[in-house]
KEPA-396362 format. One record per residue (C-alpha): x, y, z; residue number from 0; residue in one letter. Coordinates in nm, 2 decimals, always signed. Layout:
east / north / up / i / aa
X / Y / Z / NUM / A
...
% end
This chain:
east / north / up / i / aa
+0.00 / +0.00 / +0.00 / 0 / X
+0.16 / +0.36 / -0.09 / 1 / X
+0.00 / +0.65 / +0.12 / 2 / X
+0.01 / +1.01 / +0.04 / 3 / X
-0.05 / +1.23 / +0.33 / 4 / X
-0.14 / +1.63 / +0.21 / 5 / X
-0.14 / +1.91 / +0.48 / 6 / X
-0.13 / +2.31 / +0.44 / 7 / X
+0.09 / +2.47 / +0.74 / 8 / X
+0.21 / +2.16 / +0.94 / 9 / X
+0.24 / +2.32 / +1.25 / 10 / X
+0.17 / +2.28 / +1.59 / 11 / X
-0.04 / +1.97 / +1.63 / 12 / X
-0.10 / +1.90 / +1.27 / 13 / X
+0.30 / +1.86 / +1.25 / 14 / X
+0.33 / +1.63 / +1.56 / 15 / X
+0.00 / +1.44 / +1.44 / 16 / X
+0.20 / +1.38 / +1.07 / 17 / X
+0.53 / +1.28 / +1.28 / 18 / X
+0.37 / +1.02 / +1.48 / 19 / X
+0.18 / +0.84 / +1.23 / 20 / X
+0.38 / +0.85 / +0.96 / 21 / X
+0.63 / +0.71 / +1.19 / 22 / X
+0.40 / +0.44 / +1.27 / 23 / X
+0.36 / +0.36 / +0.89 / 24 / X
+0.69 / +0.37 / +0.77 / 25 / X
+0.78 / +0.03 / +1.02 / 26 / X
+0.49 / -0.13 / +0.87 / 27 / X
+0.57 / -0.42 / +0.61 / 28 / X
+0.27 / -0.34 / +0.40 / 29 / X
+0.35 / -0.02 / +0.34 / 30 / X
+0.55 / +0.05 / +0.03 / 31 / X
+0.61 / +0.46 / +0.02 / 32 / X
+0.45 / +0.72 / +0.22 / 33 / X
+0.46 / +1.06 / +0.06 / 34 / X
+0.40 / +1.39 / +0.20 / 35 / X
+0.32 / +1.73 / +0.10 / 36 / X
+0.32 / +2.05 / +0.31 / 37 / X
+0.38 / +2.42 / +0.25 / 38 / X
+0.74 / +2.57 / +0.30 / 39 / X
+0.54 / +2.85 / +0.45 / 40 / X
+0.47 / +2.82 / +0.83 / 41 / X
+0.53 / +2.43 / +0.85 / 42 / X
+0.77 / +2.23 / +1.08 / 43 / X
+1.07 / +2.00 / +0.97 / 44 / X
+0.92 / +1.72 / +0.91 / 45 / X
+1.17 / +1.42 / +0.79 / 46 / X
+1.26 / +1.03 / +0.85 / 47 / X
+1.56 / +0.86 / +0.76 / 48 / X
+1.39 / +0.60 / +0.53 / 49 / X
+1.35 / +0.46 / +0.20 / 50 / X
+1.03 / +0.49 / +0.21 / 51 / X
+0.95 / +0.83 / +0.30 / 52 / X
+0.96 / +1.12 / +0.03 / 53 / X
+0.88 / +1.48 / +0.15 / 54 / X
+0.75 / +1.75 / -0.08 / 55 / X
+0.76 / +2.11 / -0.01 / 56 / X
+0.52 / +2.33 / -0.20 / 57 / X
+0.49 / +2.74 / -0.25 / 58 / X
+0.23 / +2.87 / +0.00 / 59 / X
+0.08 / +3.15 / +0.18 / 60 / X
-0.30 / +3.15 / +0.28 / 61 / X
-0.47 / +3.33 / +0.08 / 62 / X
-0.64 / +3.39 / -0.24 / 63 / X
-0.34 / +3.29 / -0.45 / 64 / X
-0.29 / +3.03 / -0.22 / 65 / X
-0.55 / +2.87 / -0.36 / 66 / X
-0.41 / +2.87 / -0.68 / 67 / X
-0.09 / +2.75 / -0.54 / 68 / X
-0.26 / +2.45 / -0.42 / 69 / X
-0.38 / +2.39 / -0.76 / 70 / X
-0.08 / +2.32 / -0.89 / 71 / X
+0.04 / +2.01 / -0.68 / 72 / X
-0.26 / +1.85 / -0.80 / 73 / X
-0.07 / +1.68 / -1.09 / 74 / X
+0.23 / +1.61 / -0.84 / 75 / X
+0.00 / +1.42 / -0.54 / 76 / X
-0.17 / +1.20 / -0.84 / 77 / X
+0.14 / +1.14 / -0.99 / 78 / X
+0.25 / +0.95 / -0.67 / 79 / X
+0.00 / +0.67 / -0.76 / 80 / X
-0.09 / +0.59 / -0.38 / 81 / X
-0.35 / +0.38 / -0.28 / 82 / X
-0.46 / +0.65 / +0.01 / 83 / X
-0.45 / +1.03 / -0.02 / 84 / X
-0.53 / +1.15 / +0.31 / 85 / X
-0.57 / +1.53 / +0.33 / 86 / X
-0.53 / +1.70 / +0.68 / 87 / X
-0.73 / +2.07 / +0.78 / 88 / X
-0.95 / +2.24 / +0.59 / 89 / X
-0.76 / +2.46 / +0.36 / 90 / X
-0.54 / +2.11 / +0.20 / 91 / X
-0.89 / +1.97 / +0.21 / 92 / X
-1.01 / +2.16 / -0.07 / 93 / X
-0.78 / +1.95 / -0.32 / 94 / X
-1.00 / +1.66 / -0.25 / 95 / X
-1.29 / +1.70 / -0.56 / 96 / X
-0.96 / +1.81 / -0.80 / 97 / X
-0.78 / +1.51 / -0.69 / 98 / X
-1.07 / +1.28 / -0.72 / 99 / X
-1.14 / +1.40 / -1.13 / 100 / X
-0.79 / +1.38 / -1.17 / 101 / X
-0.72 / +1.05 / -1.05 / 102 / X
-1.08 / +0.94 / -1.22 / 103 / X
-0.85 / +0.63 / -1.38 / 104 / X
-0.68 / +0.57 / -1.08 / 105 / X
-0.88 / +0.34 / -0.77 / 106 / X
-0.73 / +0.55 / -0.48 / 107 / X
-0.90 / +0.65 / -0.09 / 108 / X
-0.95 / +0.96 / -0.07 / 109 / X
-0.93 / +1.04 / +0.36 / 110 / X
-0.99 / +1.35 / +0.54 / 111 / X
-0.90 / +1.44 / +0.87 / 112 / X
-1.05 / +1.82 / +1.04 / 113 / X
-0.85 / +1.79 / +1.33 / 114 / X
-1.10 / +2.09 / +1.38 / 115 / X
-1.42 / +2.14 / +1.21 / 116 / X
-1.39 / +2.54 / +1.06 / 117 / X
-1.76 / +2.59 / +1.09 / 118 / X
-1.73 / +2.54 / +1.49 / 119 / X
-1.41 / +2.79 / +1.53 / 120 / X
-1.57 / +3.03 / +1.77 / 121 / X
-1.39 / +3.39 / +1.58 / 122 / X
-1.66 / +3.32 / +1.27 / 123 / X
-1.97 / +3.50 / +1.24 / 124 / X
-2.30 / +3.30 / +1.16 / 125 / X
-2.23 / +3.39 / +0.76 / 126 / X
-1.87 / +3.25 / +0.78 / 127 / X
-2.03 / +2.96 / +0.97 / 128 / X
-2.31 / +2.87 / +0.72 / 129 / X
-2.08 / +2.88 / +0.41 / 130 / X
-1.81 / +2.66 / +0.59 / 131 / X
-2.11 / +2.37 / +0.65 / 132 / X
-2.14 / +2.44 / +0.26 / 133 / X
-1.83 / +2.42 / +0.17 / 134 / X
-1.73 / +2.07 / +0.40 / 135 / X
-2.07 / +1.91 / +0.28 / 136 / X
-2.00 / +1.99 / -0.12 / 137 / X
-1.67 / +1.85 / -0.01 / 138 / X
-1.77 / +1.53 / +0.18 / 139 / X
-1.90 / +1.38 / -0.16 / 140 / X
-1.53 / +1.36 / -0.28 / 141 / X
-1.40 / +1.19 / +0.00 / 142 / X
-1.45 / +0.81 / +0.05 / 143 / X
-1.33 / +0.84 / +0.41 / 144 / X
-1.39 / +1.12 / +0.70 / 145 / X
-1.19 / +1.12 / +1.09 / 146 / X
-1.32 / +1.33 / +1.34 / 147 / X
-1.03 / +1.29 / +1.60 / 148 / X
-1.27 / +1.33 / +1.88 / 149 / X
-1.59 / +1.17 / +2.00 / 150 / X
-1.67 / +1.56 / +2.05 / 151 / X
-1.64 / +1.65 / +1.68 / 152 / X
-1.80 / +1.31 / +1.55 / 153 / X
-2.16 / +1.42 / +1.63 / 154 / X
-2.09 / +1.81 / +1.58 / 155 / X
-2.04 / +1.71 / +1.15 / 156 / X
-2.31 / +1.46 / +1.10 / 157 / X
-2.56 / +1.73 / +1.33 / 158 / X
-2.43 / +1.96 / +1.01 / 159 / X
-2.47 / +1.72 / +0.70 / 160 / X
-2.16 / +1.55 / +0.69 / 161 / X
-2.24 / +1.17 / +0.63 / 162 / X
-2.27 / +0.94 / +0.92 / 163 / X
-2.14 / +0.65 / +0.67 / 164 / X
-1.84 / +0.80 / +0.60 / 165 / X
-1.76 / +0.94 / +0.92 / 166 / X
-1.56 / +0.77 / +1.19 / 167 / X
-1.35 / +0.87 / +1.49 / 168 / X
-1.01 / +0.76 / +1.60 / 169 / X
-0.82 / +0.96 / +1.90 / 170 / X
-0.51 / +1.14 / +1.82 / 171 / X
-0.19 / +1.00 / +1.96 / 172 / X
+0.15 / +0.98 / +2.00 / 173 / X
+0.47 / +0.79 / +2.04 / 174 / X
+0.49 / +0.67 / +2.38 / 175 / X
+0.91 / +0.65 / +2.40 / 176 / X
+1.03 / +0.98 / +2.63 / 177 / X
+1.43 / +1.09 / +2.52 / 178 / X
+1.52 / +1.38 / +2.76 / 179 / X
+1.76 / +1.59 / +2.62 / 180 / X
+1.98 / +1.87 / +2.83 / 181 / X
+1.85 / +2.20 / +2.79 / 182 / X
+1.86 / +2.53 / +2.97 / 183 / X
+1.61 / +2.58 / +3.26 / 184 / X
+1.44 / +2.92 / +3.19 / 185 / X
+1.28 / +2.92 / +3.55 / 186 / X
+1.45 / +3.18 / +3.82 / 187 / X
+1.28 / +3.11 / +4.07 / 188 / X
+1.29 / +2.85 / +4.37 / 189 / X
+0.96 / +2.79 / +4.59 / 190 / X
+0.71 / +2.83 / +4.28 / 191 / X
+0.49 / +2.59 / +4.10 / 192 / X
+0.60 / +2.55 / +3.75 / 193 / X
+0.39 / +2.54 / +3.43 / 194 / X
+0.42 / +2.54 / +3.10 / 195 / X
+0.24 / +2.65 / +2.77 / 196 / X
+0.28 / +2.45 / +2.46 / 197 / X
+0.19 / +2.57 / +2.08 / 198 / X
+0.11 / +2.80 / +1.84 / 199 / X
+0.06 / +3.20 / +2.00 / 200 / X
-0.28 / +3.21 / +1.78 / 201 / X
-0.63 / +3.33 / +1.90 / 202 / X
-0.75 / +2.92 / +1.91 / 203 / X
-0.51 / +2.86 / +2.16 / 204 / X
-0.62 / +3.09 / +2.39 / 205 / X
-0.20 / +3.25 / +2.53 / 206 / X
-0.35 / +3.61 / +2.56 / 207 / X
-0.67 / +3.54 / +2.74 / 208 / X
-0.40 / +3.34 / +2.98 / 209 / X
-0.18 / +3.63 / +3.04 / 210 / X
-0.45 / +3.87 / +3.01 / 211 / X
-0.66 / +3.67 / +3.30 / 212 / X
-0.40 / +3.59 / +3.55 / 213 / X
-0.12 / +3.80 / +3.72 / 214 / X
+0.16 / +3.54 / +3.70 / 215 / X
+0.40 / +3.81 / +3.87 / 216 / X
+0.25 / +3.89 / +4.21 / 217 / X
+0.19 / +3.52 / +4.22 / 218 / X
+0.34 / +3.20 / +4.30 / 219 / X
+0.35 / +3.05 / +3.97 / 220 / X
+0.60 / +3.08 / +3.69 / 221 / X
+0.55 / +3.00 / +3.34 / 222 / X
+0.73 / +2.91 / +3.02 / 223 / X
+0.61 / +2.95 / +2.67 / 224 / X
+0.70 / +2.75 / +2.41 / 225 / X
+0.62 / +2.87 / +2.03 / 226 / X
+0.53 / +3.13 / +1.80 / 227 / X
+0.26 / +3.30 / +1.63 / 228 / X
+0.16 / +3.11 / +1.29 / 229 / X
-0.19 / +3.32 / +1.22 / 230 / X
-0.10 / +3.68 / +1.40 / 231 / X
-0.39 / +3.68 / +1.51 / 232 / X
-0.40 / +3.77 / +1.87 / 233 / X
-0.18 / +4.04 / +2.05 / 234 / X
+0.07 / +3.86 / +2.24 / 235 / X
+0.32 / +4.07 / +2.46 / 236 / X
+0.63 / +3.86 / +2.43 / 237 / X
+0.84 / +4.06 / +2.70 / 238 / X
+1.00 / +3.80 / +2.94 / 239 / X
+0.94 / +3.90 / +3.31 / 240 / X
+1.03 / +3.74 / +3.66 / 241 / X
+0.76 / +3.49 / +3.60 / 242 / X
+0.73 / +3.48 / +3.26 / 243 / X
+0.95 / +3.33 / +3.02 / 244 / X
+0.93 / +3.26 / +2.63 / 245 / X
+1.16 / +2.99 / +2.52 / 246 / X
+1.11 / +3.03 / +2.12 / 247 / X
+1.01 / +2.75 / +1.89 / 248 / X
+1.19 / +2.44 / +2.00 / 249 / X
+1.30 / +2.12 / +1.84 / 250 / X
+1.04 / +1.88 / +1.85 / 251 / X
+1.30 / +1.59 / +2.02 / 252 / X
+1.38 / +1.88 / +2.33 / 253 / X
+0.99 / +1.92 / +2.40 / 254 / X
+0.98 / +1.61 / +2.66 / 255 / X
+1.31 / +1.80 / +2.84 / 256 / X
+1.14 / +2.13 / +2.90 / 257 / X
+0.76 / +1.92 / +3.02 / 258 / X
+1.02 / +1.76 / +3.22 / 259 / X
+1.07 / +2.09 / +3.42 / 260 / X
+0.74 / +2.18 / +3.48 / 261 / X
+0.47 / +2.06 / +3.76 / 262 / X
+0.21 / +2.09 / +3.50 / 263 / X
+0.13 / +2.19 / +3.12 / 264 / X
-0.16 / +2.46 / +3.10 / 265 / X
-0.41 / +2.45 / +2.77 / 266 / X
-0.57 / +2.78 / +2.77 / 267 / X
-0.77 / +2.71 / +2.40 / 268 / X
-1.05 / +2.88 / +2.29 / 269 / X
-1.15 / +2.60 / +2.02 / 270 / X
-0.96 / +2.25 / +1.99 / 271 / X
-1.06 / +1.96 / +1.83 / 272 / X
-0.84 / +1.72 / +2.03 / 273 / X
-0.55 / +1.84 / +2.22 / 274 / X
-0.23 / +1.65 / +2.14 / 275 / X
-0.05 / +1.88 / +2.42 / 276 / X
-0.24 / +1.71 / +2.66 / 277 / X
-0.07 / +1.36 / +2.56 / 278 / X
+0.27 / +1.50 / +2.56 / 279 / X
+0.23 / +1.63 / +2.90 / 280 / X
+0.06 / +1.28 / +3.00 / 281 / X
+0.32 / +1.11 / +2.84 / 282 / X
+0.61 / +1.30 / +3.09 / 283 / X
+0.33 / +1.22 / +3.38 / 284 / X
+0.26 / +1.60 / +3.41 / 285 / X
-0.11 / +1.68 / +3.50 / 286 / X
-0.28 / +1.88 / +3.26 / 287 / X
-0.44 / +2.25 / +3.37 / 288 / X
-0.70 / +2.28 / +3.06 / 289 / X
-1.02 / +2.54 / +2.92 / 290 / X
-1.33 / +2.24 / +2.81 / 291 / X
-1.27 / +2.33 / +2.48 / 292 / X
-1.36 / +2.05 / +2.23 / 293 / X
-1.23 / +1.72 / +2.27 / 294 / X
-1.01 / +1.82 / +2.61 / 295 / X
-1.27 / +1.71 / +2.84 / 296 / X
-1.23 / +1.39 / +2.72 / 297 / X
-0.90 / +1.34 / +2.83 / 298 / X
-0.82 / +1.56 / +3.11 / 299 / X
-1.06 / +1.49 / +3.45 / 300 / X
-1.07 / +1.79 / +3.72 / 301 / X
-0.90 / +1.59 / +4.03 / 302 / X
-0.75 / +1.30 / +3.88 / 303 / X
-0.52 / +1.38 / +3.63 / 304 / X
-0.56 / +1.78 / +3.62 / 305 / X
-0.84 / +2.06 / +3.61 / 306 / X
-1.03 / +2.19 / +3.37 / 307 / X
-1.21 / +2.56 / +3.39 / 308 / X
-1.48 / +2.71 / +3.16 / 309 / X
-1.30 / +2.82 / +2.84 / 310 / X
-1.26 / +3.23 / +2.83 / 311 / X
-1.34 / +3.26 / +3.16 / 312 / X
-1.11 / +3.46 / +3.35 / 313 / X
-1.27 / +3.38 / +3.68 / 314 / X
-1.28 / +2.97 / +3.62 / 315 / X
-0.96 / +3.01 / +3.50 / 316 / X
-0.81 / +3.17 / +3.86 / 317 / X
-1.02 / +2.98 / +4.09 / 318 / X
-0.89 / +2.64 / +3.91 / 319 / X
-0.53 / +2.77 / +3.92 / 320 / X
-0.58 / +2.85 / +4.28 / 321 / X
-0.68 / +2.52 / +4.31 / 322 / X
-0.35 / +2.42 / +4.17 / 323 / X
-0.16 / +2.58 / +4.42 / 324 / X
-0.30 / +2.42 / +4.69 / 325 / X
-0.17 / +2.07 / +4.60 / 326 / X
+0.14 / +1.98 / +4.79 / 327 / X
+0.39 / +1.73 / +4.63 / 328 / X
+0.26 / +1.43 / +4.70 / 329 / X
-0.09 / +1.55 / +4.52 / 330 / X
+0.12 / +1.61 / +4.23 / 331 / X
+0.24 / +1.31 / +4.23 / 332 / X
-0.04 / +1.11 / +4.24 / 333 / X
-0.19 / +1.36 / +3.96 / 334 / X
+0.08 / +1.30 / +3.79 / 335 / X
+0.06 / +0.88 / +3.80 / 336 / X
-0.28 / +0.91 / +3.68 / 337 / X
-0.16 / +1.12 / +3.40 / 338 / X
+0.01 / +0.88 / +3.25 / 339 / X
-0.20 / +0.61 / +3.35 / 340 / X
-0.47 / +0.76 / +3.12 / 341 / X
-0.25 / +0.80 / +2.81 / 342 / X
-0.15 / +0.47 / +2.84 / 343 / X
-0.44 / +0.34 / +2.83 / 344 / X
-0.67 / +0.55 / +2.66 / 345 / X
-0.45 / +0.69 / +2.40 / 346 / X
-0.28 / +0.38 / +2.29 / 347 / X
-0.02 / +0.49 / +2.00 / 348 / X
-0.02 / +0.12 / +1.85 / 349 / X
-0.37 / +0.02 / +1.89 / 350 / X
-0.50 / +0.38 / +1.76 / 351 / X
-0.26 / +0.36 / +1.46 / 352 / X
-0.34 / +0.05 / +1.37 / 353 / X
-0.69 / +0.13 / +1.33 / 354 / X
-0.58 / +0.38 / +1.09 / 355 / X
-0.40 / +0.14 / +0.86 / 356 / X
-0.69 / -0.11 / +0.89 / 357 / X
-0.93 / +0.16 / +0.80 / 358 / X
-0.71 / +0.19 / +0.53 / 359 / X
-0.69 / -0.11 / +0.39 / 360 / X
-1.09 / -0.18 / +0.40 / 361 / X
-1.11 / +0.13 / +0.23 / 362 / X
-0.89 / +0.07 / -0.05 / 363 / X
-1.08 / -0.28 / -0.08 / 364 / X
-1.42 / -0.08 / -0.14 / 365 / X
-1.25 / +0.21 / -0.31 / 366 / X
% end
């Protein structure tokens, strides 16, 4: 079987999503190539010393040229021959009806994967809303498969149109193998709890409303920020301060060094689909501090293996992190063993990915 994986800016969780299961795929006998195309703009490194693997960078910038630039890899992914395109995000999803006509001789799946509905972001107006439902229905009939990555955004597309046949769900996850690395400890201080935010300095991740809701420096908390702005769209101060400290965009293999550091790893979002942050801090047993937004509830549980506070608001948000600072070490601790108890068990990386391939590979059968 030869896979084709397409994505737009492979950032953030899109680009740890791609690196865990094509890593997955590329030790699996049956698979024969794995190709993958992303942007130059806005994307990670995203590479693998095999054979098998065959990256392709393409021109891109989002916007109405964009478009056009998207059209002309169109030739490039069907030239590949796989058995599986699978198209991640909405903007990469819109080669789907292009690549279905052009491939017209060809018997290929044709897979998408949201990892975020765009008609639930919560920054659209009802408008923007109504013609995103259009837009993923009209493109639902060119896809042969659809993976909601959370039981949260399975009934939220077939409530607007998207087919129940086609649809399925299968939880995001990652490699389960920790590497710490040295790196520098950015925290100054000595008798403060520790936390750390992870991903892209966008409005959907919800940084500013953090450091616009809590006053980390007359408090006992210090955090670290790891990553950038992708979208510029939310006003981040980036000034570092006695309790504040950005650490950049980091290599993907130091991220389980710097989780390593904290007592905990806060997700502020606004709108998520899943939450991969939340595994990597589960997998380094930290306990997660998140908003509910989309599919976290599902995987962090206030008292057990974190908290979770009502998304956007600024008093759930201190109360919960007041909560936080009343655990003593040993509470942490235990959070911490349940953490990792969960992904473990919930978020399996070799059962989940296998489901992939065998969704595959009854797809390609009855493609």
């Amino acid at each position: 079987m030869k896979i084709t994986h397409v994505a737009e800016y492979a950032s953030g969780g899109v680009a740890t999503y791609l690196r865990n299961t094509i890593a997955y795929q590329l030790d699996c006998d049956d698979i024969e190539t794995i190709d993958l195309f992303i942007s130059n703009f806005n994307s990670e490194n995203i590479n693998f010393n095999s054979e098998k693997f065959r990256i392709h960078r393409y021109d891109y910038h989002r916007n109405i040229k964009g478009i056009i630039q998207l059209l002309k890899i169109v030739p490039d992914i069907v030239k590949v021959k796989s058995d599986v395109i699978h198209f991640h995000s909405t903007f990469a999803g819109l080669l789907r009806p292009f690549i279905k006509f052009a491939s017209w001789k060809q018997k290929v799946l044709i897979v998408y994967t949201s990892h975020g509905w765009s008609f639930f972001k919560e920054d659209i107006g009802n408008f923007q809303k109504v013609i995103f439902i259009i837009i993923e229905n009209i493109l639902s009939y060119f896809t042969n498969l659809i993976i909601n990555v959370s039981r949260h955004d399975y009934p939220i597309s077939t409530k607007y149109g998207i087919s129940k046949k086609k649809s399925t769900f299968i939880y995001n996850t990652i490699k389960p193998e920790v590497k710490p690395l040295p790196v520098k400890n950015p925290f100054t201080k000595v008798n403060t709890y520790k936390i750390c935010f992870i991903g892209r300095f966008d409005k959907a991740k919800g940084l500013d409303f953090l450091l616009n809701s809590f006053d980390f420096d007359h408090s006992n908390i210090e955090i670290m920020i790891i990553g950038k702005a992708v979208l510029n769209d939310a006003q981040i101060n980036t000034s570092n301060t006695e309790h504040i400290h950005f650490v950049g965009w980091i290599n993907n293999n130091e991220l389980d060094s710097y989780i390593r550091l904290c007592d905990a790893v806060v997700i502020p979002s606004r709108w998520e689909a899943f939450g991969l942050t939340a595994l990597e801090a589960m997998k380094n047993s930290k306990l997660v501090i998140s908003s509910n937004a989309g599919g976290l509830p599902e995987i962090v549980k206030t008292g057990y293996n974190g908290f979770v506070f009502q998304k956007e608001d600024k008093y759930s948000l201190i109360a919960t992190l007041k909560k936080f600072q009343k655990l003593d070490s040993k509470d942490i601790d235990i959070m911490d063993q349940h953490a990792h108890q969960t992904f473990i068990k919930k978020f399996n990386y070799e059962k989940n990915n296998a489901d992939l391939i065998k969704i595959y590979e009854d797809g390609v059968k009855n493609a």
